[in-house]
PDB file of N, CA, C and O in Angstrom:
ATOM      1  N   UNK A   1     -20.270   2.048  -8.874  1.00  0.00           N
ATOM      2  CA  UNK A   1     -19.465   1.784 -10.043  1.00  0.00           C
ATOM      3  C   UNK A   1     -18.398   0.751  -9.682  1.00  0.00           C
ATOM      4  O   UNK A   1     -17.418   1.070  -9.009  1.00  0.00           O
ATOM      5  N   UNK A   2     -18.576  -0.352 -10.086  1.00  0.00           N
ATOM      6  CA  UNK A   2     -17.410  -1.276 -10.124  1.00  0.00           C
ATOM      7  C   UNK A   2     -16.186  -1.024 -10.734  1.00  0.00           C
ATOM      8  O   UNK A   2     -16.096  -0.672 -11.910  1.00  0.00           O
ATOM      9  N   UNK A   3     -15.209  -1.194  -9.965  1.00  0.00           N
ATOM     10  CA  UNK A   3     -13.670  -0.941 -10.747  1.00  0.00           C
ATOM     11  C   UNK A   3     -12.776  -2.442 -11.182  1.00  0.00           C
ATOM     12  O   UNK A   3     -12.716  -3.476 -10.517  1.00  0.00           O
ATOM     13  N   UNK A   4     -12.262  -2.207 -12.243  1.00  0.00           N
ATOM     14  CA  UNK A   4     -11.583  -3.381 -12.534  1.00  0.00           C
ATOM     15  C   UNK A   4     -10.370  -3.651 -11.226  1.00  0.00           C
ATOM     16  O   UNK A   4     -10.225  -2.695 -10.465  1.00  0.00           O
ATOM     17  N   UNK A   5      -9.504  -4.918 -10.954  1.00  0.00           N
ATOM     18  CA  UNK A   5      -8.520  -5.032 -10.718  1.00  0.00           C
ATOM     19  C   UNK A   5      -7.323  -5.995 -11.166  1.00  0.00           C
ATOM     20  O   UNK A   5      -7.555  -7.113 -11.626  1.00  0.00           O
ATOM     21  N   UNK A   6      -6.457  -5.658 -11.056  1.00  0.00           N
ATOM     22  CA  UNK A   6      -5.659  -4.329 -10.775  1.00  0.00           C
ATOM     23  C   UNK A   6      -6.331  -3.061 -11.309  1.00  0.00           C
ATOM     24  O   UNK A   6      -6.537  -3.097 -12.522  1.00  0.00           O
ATOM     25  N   UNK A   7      -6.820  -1.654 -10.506  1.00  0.00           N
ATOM     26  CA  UNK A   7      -6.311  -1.166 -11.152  1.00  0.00           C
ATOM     27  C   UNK A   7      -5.701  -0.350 -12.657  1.00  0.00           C
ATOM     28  O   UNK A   7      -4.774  -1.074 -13.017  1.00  0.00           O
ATOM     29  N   UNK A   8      -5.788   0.464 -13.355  1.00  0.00           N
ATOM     30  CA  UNK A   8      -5.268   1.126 -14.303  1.00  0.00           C
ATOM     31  C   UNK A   8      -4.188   2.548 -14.067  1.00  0.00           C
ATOM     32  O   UNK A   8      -4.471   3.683 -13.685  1.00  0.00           O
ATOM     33  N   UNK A   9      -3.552   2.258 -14.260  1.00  0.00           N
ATOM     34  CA  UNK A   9      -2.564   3.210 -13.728  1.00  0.00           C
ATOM     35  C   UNK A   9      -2.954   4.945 -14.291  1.00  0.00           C
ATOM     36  O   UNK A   9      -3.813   5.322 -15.089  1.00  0.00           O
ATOM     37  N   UNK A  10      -2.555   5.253 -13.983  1.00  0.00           N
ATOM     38  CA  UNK A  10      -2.575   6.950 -14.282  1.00  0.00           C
ATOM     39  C   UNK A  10      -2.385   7.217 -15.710  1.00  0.00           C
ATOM     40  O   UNK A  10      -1.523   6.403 -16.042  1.00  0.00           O
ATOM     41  N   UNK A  11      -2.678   7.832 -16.627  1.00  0.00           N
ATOM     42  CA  UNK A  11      -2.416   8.383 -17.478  1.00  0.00           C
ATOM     43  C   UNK A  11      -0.932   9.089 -17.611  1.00  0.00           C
ATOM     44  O   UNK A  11      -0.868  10.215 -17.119  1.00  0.00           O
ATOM     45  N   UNK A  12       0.270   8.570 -18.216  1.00  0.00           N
ATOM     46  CA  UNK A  12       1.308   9.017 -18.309  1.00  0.00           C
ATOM     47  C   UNK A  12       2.153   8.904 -16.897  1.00  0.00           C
ATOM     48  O   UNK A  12       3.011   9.687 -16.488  1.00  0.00           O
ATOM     49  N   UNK A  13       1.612   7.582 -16.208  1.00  0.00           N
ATOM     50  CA  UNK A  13       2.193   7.117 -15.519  1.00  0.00           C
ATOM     51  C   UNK A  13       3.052   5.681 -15.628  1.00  0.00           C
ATOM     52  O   UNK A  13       2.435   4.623 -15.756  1.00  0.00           O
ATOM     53  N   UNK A  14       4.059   5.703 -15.589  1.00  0.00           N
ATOM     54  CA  UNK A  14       4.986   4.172 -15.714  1.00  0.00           C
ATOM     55  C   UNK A  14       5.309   3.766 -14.557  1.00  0.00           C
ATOM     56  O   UNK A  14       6.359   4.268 -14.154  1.00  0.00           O
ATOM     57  N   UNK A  15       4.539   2.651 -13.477  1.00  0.00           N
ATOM     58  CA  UNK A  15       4.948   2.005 -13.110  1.00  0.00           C
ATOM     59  C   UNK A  15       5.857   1.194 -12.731  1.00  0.00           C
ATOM     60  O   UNK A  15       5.932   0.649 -11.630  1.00  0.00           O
ATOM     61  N   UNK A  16       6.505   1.099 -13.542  1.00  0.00           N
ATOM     62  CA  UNK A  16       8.025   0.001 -13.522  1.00  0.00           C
ATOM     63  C   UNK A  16       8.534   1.211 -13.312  1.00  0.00           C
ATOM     64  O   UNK A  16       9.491   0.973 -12.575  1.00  0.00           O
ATOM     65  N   UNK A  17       8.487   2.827 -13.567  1.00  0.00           N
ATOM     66  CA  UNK A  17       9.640   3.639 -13.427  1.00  0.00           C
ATOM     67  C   UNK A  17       9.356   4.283 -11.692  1.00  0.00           C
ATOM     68  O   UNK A  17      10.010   5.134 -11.088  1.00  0.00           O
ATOM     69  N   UNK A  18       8.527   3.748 -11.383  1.00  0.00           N
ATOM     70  CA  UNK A  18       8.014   4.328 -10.019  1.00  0.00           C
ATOM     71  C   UNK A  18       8.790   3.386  -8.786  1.00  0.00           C
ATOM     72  O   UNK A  18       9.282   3.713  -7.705  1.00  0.00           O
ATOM     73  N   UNK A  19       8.644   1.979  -9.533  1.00  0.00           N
ATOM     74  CA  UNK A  19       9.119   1.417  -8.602  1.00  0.00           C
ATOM     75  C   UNK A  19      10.898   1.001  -8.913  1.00  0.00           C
ATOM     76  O   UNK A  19      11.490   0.355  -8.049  1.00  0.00           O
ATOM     77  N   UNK A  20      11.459   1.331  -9.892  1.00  0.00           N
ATOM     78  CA  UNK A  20      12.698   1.497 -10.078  1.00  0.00           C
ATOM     79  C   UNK A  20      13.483   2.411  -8.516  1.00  0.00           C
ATOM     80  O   UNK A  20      14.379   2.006  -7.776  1.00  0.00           O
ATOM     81  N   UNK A  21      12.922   3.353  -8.486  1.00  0.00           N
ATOM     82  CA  UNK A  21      13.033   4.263  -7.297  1.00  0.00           C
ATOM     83  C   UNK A  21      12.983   3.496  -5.771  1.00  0.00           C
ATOM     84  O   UNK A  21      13.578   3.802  -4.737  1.00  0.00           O
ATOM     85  N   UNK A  22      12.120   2.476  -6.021  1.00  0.00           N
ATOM     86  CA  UNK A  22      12.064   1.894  -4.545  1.00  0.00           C
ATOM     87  C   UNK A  22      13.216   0.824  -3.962  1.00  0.00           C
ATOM     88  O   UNK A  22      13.604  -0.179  -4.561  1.00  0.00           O
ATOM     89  N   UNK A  23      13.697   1.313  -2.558  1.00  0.00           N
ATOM     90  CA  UNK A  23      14.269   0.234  -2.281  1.00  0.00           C
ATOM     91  C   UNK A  23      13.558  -0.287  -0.703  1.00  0.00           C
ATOM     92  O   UNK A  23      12.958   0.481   0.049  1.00  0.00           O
ATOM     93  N   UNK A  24      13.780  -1.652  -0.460  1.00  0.00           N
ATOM     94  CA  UNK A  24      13.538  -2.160   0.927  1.00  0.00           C
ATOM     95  C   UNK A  24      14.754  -2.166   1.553  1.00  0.00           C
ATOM     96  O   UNK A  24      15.776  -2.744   1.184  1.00  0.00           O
ATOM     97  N   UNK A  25      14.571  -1.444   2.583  1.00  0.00           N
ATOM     98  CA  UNK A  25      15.406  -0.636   4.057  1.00  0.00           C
ATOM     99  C   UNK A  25      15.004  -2.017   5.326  1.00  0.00           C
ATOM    100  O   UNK A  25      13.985  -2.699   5.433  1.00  0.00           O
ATOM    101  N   UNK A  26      15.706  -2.016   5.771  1.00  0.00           N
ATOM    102  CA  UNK A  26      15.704  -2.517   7.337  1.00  0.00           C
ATOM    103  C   UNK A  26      16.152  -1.582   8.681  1.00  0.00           C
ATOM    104  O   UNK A  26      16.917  -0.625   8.556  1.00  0.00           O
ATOM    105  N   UNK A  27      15.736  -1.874   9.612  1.00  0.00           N
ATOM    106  CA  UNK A  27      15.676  -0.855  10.913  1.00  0.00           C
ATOM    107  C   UNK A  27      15.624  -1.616  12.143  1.00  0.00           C
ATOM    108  O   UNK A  27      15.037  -2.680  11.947  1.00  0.00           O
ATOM    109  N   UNK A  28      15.974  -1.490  13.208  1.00  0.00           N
ATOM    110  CA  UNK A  28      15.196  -2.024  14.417  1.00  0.00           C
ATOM    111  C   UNK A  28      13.908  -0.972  14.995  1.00  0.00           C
ATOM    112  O   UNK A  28      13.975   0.248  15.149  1.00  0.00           O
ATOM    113  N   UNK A  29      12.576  -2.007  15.288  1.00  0.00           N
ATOM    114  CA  UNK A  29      11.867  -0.930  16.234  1.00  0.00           C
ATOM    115  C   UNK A  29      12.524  -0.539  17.308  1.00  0.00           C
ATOM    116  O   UNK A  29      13.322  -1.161  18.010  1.00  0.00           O
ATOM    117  N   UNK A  30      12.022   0.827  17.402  1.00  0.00           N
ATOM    118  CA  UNK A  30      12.534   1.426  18.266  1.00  0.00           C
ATOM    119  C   UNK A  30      11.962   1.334  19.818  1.00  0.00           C
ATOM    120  O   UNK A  30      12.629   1.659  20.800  1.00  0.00           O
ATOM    121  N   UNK A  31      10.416   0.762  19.867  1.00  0.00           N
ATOM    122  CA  UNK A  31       9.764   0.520  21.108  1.00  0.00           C
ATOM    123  C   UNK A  31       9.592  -0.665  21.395  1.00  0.00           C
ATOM    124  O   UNK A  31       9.073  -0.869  22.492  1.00  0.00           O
ATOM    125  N   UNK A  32      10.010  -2.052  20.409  1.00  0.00           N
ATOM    126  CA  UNK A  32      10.466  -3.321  20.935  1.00  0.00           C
ATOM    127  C   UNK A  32      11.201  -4.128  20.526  1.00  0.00           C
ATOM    128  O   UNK A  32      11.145  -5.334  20.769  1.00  0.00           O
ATOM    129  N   UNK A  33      12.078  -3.505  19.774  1.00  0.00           N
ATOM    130  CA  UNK A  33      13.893  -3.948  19.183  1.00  0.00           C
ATOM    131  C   UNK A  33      13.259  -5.151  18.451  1.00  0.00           C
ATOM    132  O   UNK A  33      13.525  -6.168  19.091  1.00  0.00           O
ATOM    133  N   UNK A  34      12.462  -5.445  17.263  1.00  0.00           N
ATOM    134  CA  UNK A  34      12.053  -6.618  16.410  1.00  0.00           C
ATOM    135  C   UNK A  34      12.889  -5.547  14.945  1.00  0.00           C
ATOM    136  O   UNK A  34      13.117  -4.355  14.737  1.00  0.00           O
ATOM    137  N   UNK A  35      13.097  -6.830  14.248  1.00  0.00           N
ATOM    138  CA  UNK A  35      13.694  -6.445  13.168  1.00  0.00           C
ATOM    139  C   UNK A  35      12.466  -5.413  11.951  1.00  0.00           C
ATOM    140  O   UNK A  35      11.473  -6.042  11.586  1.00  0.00           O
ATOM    141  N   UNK A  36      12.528  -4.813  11.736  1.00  0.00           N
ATOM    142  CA  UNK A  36      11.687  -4.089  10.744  1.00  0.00           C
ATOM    143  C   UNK A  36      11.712  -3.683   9.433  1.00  0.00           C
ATOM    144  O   UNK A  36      12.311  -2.631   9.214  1.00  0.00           O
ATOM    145  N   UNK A  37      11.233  -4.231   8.550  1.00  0.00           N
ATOM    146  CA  UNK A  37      11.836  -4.061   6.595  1.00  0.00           C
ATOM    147  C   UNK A  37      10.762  -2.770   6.624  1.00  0.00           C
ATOM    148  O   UNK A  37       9.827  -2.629   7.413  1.00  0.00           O
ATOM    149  N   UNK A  38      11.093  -2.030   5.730  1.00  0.00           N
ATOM    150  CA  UNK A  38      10.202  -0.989   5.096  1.00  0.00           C
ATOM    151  C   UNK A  38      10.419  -0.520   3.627  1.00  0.00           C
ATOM    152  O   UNK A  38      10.904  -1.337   2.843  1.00  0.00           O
ATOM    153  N   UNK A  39      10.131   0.608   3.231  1.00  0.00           N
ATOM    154  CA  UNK A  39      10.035   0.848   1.780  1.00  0.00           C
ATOM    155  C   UNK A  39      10.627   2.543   1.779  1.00  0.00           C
ATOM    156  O   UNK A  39       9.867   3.484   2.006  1.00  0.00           O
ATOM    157  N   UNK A  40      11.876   2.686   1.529  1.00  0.00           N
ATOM    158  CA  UNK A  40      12.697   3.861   1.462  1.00  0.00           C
ATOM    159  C   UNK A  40      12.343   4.130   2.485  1.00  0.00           C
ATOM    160  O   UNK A  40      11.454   4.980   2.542  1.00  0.00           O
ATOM    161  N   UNK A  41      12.790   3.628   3.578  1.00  0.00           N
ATOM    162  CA  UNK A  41      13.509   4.612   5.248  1.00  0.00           C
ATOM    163  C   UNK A  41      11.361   4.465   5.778  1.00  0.00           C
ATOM    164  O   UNK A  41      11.059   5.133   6.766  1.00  0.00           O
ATOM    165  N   UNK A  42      10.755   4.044   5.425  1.00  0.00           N
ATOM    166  CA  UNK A  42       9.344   4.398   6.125  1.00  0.00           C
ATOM    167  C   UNK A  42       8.802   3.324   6.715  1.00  0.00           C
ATOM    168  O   UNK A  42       7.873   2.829   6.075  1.00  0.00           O
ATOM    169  N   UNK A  43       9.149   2.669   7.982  1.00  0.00           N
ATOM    170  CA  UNK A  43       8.501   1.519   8.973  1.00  0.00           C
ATOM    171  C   UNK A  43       7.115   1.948   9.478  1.00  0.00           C
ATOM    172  O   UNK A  43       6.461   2.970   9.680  1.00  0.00           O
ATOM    173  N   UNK A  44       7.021   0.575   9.575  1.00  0.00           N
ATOM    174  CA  UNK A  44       5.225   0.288  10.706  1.00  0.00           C
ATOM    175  C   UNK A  44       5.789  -1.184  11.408  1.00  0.00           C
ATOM    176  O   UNK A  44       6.243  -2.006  10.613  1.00  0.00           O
ATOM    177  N   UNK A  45       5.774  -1.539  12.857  1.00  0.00           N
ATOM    178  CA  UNK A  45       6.143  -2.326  13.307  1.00  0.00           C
ATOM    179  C   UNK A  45       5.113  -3.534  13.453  1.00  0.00           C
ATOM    180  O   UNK A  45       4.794  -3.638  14.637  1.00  0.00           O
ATOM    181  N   UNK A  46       4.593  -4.321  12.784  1.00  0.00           N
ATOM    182  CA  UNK A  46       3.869  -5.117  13.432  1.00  0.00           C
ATOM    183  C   UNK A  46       3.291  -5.629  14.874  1.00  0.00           C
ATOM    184  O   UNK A  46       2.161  -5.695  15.358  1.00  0.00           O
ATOM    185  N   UNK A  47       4.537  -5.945  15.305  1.00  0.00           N
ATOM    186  CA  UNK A  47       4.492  -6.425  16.509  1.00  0.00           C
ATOM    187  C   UNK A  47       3.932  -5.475  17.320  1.00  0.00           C
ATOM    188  O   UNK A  47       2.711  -5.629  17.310  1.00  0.00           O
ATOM    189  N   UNK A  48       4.279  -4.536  18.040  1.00  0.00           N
ATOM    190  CA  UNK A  48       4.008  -3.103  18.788  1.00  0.00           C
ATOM    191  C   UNK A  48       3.132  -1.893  17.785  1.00  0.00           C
ATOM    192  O   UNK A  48       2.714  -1.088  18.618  1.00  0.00           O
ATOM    193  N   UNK A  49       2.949  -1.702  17.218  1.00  0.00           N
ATOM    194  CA  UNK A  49       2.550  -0.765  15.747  1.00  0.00           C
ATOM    195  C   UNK A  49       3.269   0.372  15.888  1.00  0.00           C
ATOM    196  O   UNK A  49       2.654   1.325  15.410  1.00  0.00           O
ATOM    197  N   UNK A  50       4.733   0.780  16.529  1.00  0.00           N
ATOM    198  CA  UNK A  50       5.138   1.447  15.818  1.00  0.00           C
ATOM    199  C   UNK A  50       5.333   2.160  14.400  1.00  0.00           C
ATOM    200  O   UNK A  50       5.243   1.600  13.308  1.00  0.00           O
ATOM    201  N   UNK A  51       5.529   3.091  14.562  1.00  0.00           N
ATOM    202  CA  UNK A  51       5.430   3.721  12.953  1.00  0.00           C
ATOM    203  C   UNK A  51       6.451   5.089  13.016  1.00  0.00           C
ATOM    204  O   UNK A  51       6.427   6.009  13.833  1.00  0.00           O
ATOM    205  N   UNK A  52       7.127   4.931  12.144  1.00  0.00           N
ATOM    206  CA  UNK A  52       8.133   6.725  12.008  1.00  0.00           C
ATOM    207  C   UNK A  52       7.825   7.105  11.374  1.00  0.00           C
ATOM    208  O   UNK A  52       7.386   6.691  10.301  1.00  0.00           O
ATOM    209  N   UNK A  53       7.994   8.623  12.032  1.00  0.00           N
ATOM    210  CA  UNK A  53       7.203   9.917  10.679  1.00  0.00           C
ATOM    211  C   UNK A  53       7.581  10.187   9.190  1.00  0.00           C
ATOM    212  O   UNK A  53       8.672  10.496   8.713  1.00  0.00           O
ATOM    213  N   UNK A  54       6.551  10.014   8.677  1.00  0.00           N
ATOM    214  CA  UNK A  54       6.596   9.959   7.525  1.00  0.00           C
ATOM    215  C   UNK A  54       7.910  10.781   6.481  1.00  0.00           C
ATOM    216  O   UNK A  54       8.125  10.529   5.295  1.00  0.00           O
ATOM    217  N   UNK A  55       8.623  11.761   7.317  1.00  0.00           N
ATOM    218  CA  UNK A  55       9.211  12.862   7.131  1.00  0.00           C
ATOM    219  C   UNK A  55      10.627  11.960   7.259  1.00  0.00           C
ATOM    220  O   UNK A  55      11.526  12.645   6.771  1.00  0.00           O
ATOM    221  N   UNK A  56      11.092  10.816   7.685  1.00  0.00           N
ATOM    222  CA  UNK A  56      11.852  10.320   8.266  1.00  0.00           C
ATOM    223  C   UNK A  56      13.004   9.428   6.456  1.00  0.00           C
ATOM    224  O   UNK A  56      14.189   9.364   6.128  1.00  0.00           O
ATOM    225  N   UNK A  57      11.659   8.964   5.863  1.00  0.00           N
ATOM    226  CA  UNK A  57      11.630   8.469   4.529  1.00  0.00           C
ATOM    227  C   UNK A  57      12.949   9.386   3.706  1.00  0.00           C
ATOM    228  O   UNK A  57      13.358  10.534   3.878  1.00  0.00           O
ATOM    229  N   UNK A  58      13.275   8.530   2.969  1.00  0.00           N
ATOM    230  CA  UNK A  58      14.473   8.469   1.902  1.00  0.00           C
ATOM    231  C   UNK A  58      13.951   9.351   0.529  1.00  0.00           C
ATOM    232  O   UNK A  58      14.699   9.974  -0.225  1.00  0.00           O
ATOM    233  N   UNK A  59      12.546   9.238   0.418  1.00  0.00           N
ATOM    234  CA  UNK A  59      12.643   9.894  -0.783  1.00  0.00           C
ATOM    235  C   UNK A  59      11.252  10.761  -0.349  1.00  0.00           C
ATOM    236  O   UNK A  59      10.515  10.697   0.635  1.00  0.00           O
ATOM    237  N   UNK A  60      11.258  11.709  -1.726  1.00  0.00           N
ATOM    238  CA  UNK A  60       9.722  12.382  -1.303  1.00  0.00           C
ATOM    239  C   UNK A  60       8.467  11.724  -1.651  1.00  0.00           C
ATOM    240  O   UNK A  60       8.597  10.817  -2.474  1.00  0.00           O
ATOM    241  N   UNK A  61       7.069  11.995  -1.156  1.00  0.00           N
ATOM    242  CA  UNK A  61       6.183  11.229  -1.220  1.00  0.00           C
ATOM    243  C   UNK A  61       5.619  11.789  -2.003  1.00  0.00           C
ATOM    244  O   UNK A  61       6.105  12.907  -2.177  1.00  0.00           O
ATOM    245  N   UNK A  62       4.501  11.509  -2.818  1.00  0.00           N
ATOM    246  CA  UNK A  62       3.627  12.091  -4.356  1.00  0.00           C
ATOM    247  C   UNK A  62       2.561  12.384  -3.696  1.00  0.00           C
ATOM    248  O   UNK A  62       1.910  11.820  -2.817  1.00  0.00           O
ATOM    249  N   UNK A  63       2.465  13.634  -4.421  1.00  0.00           N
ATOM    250  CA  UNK A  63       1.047  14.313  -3.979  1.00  0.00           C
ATOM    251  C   UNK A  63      -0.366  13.609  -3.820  1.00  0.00           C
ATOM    252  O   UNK A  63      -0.785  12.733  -4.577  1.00  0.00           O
ATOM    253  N   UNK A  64      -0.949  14.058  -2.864  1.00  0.00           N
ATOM    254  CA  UNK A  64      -2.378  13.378  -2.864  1.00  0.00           C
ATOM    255  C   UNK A  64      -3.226  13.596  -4.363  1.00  0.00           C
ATOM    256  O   UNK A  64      -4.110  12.794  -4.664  1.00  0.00           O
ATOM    257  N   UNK A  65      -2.856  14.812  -5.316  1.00  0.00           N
ATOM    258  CA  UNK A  65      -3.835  14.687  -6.394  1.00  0.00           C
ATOM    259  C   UNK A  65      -2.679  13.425  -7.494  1.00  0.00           C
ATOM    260  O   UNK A  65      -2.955  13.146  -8.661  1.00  0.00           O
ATOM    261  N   UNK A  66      -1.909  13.073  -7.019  1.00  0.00           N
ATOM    262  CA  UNK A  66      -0.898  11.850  -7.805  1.00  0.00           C
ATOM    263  C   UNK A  66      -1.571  10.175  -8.118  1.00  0.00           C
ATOM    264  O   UNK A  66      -1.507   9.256  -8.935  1.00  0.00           O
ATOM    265  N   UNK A  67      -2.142  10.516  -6.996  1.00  0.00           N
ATOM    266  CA  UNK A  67      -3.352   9.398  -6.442  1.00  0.00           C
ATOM    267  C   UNK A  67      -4.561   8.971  -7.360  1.00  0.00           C
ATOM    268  O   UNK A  67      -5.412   9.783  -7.722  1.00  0.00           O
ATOM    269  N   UNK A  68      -4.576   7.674  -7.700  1.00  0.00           N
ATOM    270  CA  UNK A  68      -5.623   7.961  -9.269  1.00  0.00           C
ATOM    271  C   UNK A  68      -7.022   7.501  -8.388  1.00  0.00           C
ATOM    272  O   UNK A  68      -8.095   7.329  -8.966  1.00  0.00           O
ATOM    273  N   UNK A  69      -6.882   7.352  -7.134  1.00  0.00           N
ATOM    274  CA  UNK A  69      -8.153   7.322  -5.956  1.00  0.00           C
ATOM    275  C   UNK A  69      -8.556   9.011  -5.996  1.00  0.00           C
ATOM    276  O   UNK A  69      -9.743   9.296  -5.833  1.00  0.00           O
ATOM    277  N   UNK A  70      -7.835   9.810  -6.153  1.00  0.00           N
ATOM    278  CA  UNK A  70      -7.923  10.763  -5.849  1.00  0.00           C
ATOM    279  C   UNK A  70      -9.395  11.486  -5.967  1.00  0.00           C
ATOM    280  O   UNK A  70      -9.768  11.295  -7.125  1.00  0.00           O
ATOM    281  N   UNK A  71     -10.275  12.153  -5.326  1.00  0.00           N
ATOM    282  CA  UNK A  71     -11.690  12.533  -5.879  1.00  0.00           C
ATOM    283  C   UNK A  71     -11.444  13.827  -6.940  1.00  0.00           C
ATOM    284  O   UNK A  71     -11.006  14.927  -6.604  1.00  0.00           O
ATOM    285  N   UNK A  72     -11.815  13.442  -8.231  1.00  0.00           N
ATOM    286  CA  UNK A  72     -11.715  14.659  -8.766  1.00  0.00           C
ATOM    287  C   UNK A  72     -10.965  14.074 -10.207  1.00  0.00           C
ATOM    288  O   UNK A  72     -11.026  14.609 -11.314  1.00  0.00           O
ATOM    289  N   UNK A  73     -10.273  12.866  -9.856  1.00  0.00           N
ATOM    290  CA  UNK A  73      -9.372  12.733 -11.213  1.00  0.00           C
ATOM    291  C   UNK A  73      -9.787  11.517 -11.708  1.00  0.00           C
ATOM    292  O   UNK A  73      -9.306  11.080 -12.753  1.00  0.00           O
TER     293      UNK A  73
END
């Protein structure tokens, strides 16, 4: 089954209000001091692939059935 793209968002989902919520954070890695942008408190380092636990993040994360990939929805 081919899917369009973009994309169709969720049913009774607003977009623009999802990302109202988001801000871009900066950090240093922690295993090779390069500057690091992320998305509410959650890095992946390029350079080295650092990454902080997910738990580390500014806001909470949406459920896997939130997911319009999700199998089932």
């Amino acid at each position: 089954m081919k899917q369009e793209w973009p994309p169709e968002a969720a049913p009774g989902t607003d977009p623009a209000a999802r990302l109202a919520d988001s801000e871009i954070t900066v950090t240093e890695c922690r295993d090779c001091g390069a500057e690091v942008h992320g998305l509410n408190g959650r890095y992946a380092c390029p350079l080295c692939g650092w990454v902080n636990h997910w738990s580390q993040g500014s806001t909470t994360l949406p459920r896997a059935e939130d997911d319009p990939d999700y199998p089932g929805s």
